[in-house]
C-alpha positions in Angstrom: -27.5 45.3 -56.4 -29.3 43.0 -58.7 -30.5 41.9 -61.8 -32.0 45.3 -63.7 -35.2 44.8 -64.9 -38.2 46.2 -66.6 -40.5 46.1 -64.0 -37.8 46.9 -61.5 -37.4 50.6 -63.6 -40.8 50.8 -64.2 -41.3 51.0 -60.2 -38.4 53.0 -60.2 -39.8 55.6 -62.2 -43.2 55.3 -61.0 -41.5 56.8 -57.5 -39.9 59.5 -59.3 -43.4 60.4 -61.2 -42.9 58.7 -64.8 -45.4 57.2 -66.6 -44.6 53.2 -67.4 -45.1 54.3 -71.2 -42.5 57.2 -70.8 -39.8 53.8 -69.0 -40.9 51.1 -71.5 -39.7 53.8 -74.6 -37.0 55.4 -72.9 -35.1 51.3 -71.7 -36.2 50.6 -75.7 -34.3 53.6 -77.0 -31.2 53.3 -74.5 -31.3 50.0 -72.4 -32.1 49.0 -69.2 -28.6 49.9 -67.7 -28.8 53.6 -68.7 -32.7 54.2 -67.6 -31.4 52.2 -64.1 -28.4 54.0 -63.6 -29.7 57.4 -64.4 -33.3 56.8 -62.3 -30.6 56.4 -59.6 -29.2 59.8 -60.3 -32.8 61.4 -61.0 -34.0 60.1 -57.4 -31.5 61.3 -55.7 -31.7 64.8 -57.3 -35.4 65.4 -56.5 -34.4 65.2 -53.0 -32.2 68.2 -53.4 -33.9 70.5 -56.1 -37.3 70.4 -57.1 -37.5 68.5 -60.9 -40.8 69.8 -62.8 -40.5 67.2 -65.7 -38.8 64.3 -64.4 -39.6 62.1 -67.5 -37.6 65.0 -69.8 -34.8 65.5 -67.2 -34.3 61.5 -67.2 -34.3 61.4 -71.1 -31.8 64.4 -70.8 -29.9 62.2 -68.2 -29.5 59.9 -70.1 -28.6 61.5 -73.5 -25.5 63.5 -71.6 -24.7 61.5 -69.1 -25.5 63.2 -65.9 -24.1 60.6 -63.6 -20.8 61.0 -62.8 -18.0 58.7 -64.4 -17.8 56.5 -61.0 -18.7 53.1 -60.3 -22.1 53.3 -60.4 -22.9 51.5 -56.6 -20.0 54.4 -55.6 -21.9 57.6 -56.4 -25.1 56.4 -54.9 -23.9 55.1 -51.6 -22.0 59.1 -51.5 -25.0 60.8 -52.4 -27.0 58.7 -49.9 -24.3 59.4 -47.5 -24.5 63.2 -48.0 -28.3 63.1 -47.4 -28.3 61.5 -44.5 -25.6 63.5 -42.9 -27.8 66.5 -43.7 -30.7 65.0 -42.4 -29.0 64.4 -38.9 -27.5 67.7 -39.0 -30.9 69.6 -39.5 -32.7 67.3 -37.0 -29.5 67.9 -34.6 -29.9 71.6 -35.0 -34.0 71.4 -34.8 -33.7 69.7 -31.1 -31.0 71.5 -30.1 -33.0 74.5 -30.9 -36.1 73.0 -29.3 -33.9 72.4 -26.0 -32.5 75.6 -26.0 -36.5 77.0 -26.3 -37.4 74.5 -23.1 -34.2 76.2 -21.2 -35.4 79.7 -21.9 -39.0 78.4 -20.6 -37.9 76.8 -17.7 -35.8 79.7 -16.4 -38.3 81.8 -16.3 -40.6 80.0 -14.5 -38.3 79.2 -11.7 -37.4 83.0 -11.6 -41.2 83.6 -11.2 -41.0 81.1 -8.8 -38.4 81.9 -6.8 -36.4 85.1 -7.8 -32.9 84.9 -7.7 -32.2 87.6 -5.4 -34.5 85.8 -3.1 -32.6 82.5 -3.1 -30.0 81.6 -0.1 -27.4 81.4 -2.6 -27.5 84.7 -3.4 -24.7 86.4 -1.1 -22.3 83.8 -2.9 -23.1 85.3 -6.5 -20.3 87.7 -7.3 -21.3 91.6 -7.6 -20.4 91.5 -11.2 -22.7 89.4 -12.0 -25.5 91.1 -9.7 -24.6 93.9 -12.0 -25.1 92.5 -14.8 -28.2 90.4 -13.8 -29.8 94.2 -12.8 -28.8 95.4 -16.0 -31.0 92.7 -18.1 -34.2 93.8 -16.4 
């Protein structure tokens, strides 16, 4: 990371939805390392739960110490890590779902096509499944 500046947590905490004003009194009162390090925290929290007063949660933050006792650079490369594992999960269960819908819509076009008990194959399908097949119409 680099140098922590004013205008660098101002930006911060213009992305979390906190007034300049609200930064400028809150790195006065604590320092610039707390308001940093607990913006960090803060950001990463909206992404999980929804925060209705960010400026008061941050003050709060920063008063009890919300981020864990970790190096810093540590906890936010793990929470980052944890997000984007979630995100690839959900959008690994979204197209696998979506795949799964385009299977379903396939099949039946084919079997409207061309049913099954049409197809030259059929004498090679074993009764079992006939029976079955039958029994899902």
């Amino acid at each position: 990371m680099g140098d922590i500046t004013l205008e660098s947590c101002i930006f911060h905490g213009s992305r979390c939805h906190i007034t300049p004003d609200a930064i400028r009194e809150l790195v006065k009162r604590y320092g610039l390392y707390m308001v940093d390090r607990e913006l960090a925290v803060l950001w990463y929290e909206m992404f999980s739960k929804e925060i209705r007063y960010p400026a008061a949660w941050l003050k709060r933050a920063i008063e009890f110490s919300y981020s864990p006792q970790i190096p810093h650079e540590e906890y936010v490369q793990e929470k980052h890590g944890k997000l984007s594992r979630a995100r690839g999960e959900a959008r690994e269960k979204a197209m696998k779902e979506a795949y799964a819908r385009l299977d379903e819509q396939l099949a039946a076009e084919r079997e409207a096509e061309m049913p099954a008990a049409e197809s030259e194959f059929w004498k090679f399908v074993p009764a079992r499944v006939k029976r079955k097949l039958a029994a899902e119409k």
